[in-house]
The first five atom37 places (N, CA, C, CB, O) and aatype in JSON, in Angstrom:
{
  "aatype": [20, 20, 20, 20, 20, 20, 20, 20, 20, 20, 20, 20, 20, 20, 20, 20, 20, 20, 20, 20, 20, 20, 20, 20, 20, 20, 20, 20, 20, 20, 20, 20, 20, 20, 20, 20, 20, 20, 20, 20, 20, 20, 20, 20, 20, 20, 20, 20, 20, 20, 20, 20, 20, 20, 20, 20, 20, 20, 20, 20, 20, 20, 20, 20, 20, 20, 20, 20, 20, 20, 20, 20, 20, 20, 20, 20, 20, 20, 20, 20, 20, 20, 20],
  "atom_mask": [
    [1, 1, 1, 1, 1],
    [1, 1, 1, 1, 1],
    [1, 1, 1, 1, 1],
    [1, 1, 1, 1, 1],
    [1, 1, 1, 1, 1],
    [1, 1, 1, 1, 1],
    [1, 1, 1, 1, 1],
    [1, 1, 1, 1, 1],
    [1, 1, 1, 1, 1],
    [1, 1, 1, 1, 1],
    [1, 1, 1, 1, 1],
    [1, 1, 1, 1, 1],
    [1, 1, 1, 1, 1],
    [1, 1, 1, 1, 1],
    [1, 1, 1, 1, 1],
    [1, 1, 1, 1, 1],
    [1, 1, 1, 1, 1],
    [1, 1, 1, 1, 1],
    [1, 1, 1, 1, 1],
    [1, 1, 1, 1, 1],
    [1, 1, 1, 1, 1],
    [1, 1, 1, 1, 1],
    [1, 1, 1, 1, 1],
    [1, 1, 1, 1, 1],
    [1, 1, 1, 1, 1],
    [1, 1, 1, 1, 1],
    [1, 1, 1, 1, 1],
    [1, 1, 1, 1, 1],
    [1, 1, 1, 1, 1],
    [1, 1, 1, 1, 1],
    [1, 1, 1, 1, 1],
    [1, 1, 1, 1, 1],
    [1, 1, 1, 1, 1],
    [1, 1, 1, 1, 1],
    [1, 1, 1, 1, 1],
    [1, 1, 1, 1, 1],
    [1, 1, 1, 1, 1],
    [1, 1, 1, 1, 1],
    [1, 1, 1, 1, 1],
    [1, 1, 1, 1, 1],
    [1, 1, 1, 1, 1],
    [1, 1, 1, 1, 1],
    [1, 1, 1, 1, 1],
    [1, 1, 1, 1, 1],
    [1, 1, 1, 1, 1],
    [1, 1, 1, 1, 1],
    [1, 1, 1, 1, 1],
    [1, 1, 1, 1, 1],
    [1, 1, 1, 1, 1],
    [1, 1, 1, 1, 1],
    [1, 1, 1, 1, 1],
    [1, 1, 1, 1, 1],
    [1, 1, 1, 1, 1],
    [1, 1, 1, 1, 1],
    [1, 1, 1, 1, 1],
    [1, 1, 1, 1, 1],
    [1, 1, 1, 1, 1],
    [1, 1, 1, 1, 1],
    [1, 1, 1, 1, 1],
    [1, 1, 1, 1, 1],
    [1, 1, 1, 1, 1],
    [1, 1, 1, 1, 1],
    [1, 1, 1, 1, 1],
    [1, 1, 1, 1, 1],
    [1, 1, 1, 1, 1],
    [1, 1, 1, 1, 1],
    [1, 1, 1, 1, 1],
    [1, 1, 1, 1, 1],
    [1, 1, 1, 1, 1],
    [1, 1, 1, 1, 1],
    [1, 1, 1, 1, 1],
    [1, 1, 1, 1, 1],
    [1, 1, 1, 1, 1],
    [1, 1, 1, 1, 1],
    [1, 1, 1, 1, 1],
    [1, 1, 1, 1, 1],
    [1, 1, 1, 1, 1],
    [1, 1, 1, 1, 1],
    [1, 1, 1, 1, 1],
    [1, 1, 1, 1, 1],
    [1, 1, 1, 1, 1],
    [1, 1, 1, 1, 1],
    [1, 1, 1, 1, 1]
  ],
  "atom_positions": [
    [[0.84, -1.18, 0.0], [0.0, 0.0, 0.0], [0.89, 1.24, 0.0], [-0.96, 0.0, 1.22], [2.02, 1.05, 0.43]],
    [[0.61, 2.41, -0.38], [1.55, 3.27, -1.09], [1.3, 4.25, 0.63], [0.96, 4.07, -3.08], [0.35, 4.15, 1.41]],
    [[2.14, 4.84, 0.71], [2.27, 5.96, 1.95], [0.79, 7.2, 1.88], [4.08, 6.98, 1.63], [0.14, 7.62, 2.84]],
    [[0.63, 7.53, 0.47], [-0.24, 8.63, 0.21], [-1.78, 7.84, 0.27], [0.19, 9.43, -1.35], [-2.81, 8.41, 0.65]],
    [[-1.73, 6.64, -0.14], [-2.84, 6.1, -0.23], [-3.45, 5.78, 1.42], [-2.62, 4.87, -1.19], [-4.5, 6.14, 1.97]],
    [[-2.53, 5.13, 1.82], [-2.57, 5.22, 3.48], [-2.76, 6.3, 4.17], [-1.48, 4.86, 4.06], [-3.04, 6.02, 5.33]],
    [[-2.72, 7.57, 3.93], [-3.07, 8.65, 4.07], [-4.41, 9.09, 3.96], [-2.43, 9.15, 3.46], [-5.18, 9.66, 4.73]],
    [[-4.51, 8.59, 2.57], [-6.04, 9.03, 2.07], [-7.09, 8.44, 2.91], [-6.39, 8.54, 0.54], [-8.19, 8.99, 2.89]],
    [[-6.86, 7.09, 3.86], [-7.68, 6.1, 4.07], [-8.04, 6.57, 5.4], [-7.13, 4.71, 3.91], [-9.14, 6.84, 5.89]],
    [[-6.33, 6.61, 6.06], [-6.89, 7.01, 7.66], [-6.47, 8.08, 8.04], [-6.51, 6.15, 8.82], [-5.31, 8.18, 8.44]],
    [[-7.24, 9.05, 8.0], [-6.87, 10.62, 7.54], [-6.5, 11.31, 9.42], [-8.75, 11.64, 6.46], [-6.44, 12.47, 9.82]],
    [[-6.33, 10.11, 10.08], [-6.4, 10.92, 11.94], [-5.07, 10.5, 11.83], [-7.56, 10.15, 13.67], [-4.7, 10.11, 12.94]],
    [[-4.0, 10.39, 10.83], [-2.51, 10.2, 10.71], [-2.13, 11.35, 10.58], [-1.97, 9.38, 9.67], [-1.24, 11.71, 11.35]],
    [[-2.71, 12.44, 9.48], [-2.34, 13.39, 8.94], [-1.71, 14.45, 9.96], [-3.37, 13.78, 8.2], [-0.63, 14.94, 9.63]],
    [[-2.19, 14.78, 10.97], [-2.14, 15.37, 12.22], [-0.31, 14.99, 12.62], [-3.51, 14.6, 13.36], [0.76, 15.57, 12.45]],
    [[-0.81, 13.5, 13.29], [0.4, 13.17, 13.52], [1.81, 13.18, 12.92], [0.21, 12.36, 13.7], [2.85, 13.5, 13.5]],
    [[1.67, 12.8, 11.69], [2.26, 12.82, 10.95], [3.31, 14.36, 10.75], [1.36, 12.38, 10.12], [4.5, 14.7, 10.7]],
    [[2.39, 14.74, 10.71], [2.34, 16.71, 10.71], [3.32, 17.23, 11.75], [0.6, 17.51, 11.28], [4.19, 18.05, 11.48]],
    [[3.15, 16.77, 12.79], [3.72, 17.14, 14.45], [4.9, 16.51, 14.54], [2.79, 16.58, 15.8], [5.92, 16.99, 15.03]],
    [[4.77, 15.47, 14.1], [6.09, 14.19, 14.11], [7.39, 14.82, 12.96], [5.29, 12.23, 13.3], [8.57, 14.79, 13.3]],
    [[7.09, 15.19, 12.06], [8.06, 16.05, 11.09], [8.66, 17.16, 11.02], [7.7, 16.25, 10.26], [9.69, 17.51, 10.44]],
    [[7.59, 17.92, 11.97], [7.95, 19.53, 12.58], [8.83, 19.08, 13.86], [6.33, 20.65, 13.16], [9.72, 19.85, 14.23]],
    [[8.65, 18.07, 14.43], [9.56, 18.14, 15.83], [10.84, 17.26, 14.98], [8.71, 17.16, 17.61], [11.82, 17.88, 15.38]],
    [[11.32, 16.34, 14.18], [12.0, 16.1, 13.94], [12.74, 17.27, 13.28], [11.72, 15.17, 13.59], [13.7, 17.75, 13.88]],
    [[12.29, 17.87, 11.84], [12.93, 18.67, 11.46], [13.43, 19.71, 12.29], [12.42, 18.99, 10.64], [14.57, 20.0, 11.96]],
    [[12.91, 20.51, 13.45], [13.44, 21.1, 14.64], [14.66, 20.68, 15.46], [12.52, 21.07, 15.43], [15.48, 21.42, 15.99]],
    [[14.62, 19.49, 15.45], [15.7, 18.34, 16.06], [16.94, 18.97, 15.04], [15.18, 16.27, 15.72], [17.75, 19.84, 15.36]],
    [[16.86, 18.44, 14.04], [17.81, 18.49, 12.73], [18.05, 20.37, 12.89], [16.79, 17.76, 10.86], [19.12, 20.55, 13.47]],
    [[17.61, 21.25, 12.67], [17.83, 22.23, 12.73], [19.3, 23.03, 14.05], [16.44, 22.47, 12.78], [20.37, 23.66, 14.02]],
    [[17.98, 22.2, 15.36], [18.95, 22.92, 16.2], [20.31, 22.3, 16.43], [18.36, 23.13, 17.48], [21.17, 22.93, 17.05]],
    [[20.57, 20.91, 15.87], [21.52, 20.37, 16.16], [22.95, 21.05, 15.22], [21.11, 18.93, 16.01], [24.1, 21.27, 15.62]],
    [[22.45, 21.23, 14.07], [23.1, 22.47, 12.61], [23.44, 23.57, 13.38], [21.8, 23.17, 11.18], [24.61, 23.93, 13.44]],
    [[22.5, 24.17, 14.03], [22.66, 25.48, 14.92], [24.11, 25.21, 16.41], [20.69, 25.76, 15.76], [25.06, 25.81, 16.92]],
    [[23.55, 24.27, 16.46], [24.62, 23.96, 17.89], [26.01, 23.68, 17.33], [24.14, 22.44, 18.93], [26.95, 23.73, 18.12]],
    [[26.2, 23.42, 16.18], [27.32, 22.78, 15.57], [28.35, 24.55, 15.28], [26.66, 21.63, 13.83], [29.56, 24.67, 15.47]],
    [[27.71, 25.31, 14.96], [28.4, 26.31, 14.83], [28.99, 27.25, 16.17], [27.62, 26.95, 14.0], [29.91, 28.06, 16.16]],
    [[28.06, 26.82, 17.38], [28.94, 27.54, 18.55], [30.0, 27.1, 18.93], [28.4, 27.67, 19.68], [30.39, 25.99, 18.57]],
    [[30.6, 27.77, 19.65], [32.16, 27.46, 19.93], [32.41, 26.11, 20.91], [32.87, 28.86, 20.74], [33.19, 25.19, 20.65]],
    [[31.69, 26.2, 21.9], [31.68, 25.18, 22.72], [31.18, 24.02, 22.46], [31.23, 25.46, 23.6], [30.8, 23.34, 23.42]],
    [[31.04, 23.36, 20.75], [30.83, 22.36, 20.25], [32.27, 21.85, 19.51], [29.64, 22.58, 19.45], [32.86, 22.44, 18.61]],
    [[32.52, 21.04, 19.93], [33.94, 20.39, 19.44], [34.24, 19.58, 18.03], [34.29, 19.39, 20.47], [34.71, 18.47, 18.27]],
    [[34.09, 19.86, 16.71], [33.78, 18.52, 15.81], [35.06, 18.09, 15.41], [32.82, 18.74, 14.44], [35.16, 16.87, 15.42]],
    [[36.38, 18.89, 14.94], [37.71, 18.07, 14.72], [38.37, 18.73, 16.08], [38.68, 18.4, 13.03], [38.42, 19.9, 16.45]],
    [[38.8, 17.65, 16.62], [39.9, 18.21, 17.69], [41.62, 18.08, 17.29], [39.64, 17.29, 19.16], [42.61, 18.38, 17.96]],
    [[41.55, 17.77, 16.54], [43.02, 17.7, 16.13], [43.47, 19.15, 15.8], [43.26, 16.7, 14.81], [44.49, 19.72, 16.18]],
    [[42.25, 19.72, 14.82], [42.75, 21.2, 14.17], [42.41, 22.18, 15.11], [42.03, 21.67, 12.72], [42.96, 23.24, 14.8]],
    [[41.77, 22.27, 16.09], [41.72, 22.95, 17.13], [42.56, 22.51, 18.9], [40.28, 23.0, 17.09], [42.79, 23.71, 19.09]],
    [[42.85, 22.16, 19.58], [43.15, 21.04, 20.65], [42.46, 21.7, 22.06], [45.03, 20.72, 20.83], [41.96, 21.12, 23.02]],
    [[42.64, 23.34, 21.76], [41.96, 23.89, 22.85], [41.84, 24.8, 22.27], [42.41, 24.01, 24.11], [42.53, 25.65, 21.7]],
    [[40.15, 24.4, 22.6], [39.07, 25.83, 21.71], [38.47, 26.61, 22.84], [37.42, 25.2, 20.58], [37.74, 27.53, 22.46]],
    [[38.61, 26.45, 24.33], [38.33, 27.62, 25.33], [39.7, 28.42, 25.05], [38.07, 27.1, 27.12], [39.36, 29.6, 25.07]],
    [[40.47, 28.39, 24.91], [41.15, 29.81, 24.27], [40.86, 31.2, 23.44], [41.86, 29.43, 23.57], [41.33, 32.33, 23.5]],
    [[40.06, 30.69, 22.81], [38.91, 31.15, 21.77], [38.15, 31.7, 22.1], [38.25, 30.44, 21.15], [38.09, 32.85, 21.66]],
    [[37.36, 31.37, 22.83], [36.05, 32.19, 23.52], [36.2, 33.48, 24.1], [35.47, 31.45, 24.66], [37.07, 33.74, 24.94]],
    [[35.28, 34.39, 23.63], [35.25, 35.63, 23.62], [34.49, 35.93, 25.57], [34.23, 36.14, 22.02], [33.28, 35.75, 25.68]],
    [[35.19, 36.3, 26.71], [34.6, 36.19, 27.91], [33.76, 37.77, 27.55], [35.81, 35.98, 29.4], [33.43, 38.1, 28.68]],
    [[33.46, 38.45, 26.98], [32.56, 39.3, 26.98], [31.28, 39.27, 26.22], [33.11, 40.2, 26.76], [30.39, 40.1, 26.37]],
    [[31.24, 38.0, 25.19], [30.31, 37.7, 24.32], [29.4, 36.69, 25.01], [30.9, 37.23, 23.06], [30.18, 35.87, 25.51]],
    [[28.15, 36.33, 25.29], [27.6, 35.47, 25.98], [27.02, 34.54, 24.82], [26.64, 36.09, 26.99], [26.37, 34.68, 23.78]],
    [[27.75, 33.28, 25.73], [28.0, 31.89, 25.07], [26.39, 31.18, 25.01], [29.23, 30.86, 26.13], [26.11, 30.12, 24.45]],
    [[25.23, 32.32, 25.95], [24.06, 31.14, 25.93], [23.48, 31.15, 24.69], [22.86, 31.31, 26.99], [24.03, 31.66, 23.71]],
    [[22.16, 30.48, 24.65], [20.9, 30.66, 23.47], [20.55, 31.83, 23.98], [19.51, 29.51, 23.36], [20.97, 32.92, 23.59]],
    [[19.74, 31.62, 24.92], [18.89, 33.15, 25.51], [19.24, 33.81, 26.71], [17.38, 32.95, 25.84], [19.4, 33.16, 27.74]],
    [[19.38, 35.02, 26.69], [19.87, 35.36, 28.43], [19.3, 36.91, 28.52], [22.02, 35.32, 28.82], [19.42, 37.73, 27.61]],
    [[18.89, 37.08, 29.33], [17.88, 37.89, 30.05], [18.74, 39.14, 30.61], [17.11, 36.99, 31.29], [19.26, 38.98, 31.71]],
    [[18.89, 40.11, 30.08], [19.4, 41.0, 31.2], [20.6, 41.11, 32.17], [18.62, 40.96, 31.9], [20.83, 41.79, 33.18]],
    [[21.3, 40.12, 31.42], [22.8, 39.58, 31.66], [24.27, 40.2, 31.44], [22.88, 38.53, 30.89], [24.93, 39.9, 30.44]],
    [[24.64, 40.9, 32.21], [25.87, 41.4, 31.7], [27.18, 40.81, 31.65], [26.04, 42.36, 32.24], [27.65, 40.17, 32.59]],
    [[27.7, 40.98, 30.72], [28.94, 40.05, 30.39], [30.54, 40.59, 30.84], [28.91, 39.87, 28.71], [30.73, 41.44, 29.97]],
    [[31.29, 40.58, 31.36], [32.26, 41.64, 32.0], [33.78, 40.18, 31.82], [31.55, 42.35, 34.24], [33.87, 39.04, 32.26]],
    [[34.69, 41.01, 30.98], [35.97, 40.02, 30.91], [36.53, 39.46, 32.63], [37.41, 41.06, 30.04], [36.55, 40.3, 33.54]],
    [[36.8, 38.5, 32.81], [37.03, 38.26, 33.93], [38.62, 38.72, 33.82], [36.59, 36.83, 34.34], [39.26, 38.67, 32.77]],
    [[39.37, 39.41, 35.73], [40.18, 40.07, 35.69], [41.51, 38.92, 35.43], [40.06, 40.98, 36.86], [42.36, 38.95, 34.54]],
    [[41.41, 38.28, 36.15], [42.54, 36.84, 36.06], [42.7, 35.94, 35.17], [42.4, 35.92, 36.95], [43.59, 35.1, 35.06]],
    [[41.38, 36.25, 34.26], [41.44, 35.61, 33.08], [42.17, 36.2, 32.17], [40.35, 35.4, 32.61], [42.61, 35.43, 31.32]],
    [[42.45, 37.31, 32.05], [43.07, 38.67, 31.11], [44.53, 38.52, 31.66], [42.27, 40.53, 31.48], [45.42, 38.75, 30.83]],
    [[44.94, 38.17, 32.98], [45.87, 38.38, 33.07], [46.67, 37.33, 33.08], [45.9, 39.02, 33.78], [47.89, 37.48, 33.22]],
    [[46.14, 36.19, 32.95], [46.51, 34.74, 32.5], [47.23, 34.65, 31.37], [45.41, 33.89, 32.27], [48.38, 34.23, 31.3]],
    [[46.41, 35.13, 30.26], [46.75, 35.29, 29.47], [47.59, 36.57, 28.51], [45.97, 34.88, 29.35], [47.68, 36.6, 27.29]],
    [[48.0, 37.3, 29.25], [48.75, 38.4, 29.22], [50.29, 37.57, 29.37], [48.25, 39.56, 30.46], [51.29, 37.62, 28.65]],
    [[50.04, 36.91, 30.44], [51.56, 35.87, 31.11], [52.0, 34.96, 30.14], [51.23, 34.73, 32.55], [53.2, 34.76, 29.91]],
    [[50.81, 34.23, 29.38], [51.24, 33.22, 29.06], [51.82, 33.92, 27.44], [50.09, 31.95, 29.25], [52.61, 33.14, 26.9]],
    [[51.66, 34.74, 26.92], [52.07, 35.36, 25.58], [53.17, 35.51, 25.19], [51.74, 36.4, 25.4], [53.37, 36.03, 24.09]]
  ]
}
């Protein structure tokens, strides 16, 4: 029996069907999305340490509320030393 025809027959799929594709494709989306922040690791060879990288004044979340971001002082000067 063909997928569309099965469709046609028991039409209280359509719904589901519907919901089930939007939450997958969402799945697939945010995982694309997560792949580009920094704190996602995909070759570690060409990077070895990617918290070096990270910007401490840029906020690393999805969403943040009213959050201020301020370089930490020992962190700056860590890396001032190690240069």
């Amino acid at each position: 029996m063909n997928f569309f025809q099965l469709m046609k027959k028991k039409k209280e799929l359509i719904p589901l069907i519907v919901f089930v594709s939007i939450a997958g494709g969402g799945g697939v989306l945010m995982s694309l999305y997560s792949l580009g922040k920094s704190d996602v690791i995909v070759n570690r060879h060409r990077n070895p340490e990617p918290w070096e990288n990270v910007n401490p004044s840029q906020p690393q979340k999805l969403f943040s509320i009213n959050q201020k971001w301020e370089p930490v002082e020992e962190l700056e000067t860590v890396k001032q030393l190690t240069k």
